[in-house]
C-alpha positions as CSV (number, residue, x, y, z in Angstrom):
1,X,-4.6,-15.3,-15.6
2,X,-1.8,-14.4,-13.2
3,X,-1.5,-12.6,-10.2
4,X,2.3,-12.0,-9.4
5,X,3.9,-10.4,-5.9
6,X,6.7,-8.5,-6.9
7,X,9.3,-10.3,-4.9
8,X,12.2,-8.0,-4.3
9,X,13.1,-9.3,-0.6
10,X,10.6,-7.1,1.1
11,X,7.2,-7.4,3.1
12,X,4.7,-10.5,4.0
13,X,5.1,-11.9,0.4
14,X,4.0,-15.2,1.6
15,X,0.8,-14.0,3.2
16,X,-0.4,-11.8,0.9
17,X,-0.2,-14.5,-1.5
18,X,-2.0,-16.9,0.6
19,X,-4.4,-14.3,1.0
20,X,-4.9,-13.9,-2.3
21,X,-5.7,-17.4,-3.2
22,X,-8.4,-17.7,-0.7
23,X,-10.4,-15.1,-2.3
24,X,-9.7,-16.4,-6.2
25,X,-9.0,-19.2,-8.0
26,X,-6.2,-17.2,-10.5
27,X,-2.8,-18.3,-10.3
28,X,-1.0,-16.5,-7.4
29,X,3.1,-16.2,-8.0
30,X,5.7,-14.7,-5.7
31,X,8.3,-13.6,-8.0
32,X,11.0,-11.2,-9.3
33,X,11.5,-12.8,-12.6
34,X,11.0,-9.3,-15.1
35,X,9.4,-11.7,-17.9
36,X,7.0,-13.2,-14.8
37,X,6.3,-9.8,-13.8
38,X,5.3,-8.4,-17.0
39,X,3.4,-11.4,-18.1
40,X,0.8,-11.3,-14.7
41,X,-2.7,-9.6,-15.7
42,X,-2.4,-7.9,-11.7
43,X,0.5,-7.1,-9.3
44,X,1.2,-6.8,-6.1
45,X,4.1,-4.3,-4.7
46,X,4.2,-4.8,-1.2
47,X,6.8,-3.8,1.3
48,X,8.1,-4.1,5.4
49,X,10.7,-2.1,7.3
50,X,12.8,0.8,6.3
51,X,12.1,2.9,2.7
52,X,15.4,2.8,2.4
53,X,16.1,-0.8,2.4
54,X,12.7,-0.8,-0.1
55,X,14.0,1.6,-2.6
56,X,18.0,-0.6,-2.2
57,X,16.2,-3.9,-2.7
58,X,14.1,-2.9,-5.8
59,X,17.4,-1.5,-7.2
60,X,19.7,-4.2,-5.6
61,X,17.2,-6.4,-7.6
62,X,17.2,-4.7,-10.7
63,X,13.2,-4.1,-10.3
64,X,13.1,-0.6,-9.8
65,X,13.1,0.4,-13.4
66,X,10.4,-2.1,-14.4
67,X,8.6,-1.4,-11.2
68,X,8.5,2.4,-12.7
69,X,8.1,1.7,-15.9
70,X,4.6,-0.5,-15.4
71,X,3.3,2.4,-12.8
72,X,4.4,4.5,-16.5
73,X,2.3,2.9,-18.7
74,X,-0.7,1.7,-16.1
75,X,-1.4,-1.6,-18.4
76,X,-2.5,-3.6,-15.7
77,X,-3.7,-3.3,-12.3
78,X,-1.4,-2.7,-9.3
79,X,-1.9,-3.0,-5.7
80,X,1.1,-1.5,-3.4
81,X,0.7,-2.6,0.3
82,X,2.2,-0.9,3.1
83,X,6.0,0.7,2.4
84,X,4.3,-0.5,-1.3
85,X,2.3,2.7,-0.8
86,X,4.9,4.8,0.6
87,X,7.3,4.4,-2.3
88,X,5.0,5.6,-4.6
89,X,4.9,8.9,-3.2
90,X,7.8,12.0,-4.1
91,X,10.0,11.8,-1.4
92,X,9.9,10.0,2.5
93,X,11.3,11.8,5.6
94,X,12.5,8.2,6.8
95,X,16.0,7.5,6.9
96,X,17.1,11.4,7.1
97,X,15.2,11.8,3.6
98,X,14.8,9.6,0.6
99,X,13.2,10.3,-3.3
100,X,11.0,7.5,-4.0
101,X,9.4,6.5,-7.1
102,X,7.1,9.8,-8.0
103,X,4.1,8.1,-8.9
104,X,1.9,10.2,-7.0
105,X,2.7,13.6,-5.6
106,X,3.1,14.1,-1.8
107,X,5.9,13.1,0.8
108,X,5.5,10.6,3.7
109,X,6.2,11.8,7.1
110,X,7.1,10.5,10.3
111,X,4.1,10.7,13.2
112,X,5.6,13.4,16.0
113,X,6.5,11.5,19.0
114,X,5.0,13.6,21.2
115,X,1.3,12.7,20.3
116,X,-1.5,12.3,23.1
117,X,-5.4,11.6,23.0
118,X,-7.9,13.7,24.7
119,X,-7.1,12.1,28.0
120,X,-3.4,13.0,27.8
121,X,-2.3,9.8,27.8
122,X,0.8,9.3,25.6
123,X,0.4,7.8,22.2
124,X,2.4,4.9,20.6
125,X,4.3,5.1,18.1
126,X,4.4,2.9,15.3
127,X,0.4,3.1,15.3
128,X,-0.5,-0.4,15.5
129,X,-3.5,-1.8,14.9
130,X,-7.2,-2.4,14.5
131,X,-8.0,1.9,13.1
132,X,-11.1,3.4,11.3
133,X,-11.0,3.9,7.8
134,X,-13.0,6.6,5.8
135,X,-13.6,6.0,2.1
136,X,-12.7,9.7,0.5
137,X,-13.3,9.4,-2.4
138,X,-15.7,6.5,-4.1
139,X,-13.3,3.4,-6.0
140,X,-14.2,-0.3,-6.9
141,X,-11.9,-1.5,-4.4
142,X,-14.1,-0.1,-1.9
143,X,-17.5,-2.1,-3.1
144,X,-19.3,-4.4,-0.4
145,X,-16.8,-2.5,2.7
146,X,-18.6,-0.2,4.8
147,X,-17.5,3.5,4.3
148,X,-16.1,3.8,7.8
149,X,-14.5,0.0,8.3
150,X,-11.4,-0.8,10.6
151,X,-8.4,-2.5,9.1
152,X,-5.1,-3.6,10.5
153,X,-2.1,-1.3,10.9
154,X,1.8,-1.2,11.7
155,X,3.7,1.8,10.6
156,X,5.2,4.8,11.9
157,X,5.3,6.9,8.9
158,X,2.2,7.8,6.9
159,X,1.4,9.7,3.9
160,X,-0.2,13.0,3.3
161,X,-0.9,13.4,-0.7
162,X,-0.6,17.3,-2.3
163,X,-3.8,15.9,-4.6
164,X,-6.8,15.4,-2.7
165,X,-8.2,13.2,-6.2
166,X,-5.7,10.6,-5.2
167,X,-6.5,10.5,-1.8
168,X,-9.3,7.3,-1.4
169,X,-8.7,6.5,2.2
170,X,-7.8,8.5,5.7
171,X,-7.5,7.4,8.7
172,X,-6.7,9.6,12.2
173,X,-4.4,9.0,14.7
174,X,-4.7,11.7,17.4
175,X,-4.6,15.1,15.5
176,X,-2.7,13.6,12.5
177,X,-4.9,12.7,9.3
178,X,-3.2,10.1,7.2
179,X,-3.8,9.1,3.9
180,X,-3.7,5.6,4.1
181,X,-6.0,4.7,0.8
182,X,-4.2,6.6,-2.7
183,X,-4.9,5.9,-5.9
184,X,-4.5,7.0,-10.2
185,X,-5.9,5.4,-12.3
186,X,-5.0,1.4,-12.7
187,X,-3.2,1.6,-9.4
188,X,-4.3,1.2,-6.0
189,X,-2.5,1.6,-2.8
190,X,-3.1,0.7,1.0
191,X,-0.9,1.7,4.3
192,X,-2.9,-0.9,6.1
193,X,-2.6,-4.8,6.0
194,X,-5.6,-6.0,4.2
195,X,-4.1,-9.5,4.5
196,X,-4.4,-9.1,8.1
197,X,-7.4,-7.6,8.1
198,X,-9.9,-9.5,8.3
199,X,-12.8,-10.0,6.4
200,X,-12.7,-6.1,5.0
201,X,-9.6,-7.1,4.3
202,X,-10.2,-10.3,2.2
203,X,-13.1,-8.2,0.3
204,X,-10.6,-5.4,-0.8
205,X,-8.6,-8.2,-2.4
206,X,-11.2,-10.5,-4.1
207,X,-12.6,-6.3,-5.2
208,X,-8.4,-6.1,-6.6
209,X,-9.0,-9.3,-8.3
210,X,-12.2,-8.4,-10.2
211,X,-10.9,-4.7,-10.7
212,X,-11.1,-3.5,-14.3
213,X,-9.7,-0.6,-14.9
């Protein structure tokens, strides 16, 4: 049994893997070896930074297509982290505008600028840190974590899916309702940092792990 982080030059590939083998004893790879990648039983597509320089790196790398072609044929189970969320949706506003992979319909957007809480005071953005999380809709990935939990968050784009049955997660952040959990069938998707998140975080993993889709 393998679990193999698609390594295309992006995200905390190195602590998601070491935070994958403290919750189970599998064999945890960081590659971008195709024959690696198709051989794992799970995988991991995270991602860090600009869409842009996501989407250039998976094709830079020659990963896009396979990348596509596994969300295609849903064979295994698949765990996208972060910008690994994002570029599963139709099309991000980052970057002027980019198409991403299509996996799932819906666009990410950027939060406005202008946001303030009910005291007025000006809100930050990227949205960092500790947020509440409400489970939408019910998933194994969400067994053993409370359905409001908080989990660790850096971005300043978010995703807002057209089909409320992918939709597994939200968070808000002033008036804005973010999608941050998404989901079809043998793929799972997180904008939060569940390697930095604690123990919720280390259960949503070991849940990956054991996932059977």
């Amino acid at each position: 049994m393998t679990i193999a982080v698609i390594d295309y030059g992006m995200g905390n590939l190195h602590s998601v893997a070491k935070a994958l083998e403290h919750v189970t004893h599998e064999n945890v790879i960081v590659t971008r070896d195709p024959r690696c990648i198709r051989g794992a039983t799970r995988l991991v597509l995270p991602g860090q930074g600009a869409i842009r320089d996501c989407i250039g790196e998976l094709e830079r790398t020659d990963l896009r297509g396979l990348v596509q072609e596994l969300l295609t044929r849903q064979a295994k189970p698949l765990l996208g982290i972060c910008v690994g969320q994002q570029m599963l949706m139709d099309h991000s506003e980052e970057n002027g505008g980019i198409d991403c992979l299509g996996f799932l319909k819906g666009v990410v957007r950027r939060f406005p600028a202008d946001m303030r809480d009910e005291h007025d005071a000006r809100l930050k953005v990227p949205h960092m840190g500790w947020n509440l999380v409400r489970q939408h809709h019910q998933h194994p990935l969400w067994k053993g974590i409370d359905h409001e939990e908080h989990f660790y968050f850096v971005h300043s784009y978010y995703v807002e899916a057209s089909d409320d049955t992918s939709v597994l997660g939200t968070t808000d952040y002033c008036r804005v309702t973010a999608h941050v959990a998404i989901g079809r069938e043998a793929t799972f998707a997180v904008q939060f940092h569940p390697e930095k998140s604690s123990r919720a975080g280390l259960k949503l993993l070991e849940n990956f792990v054991q996932w059977s889709p």
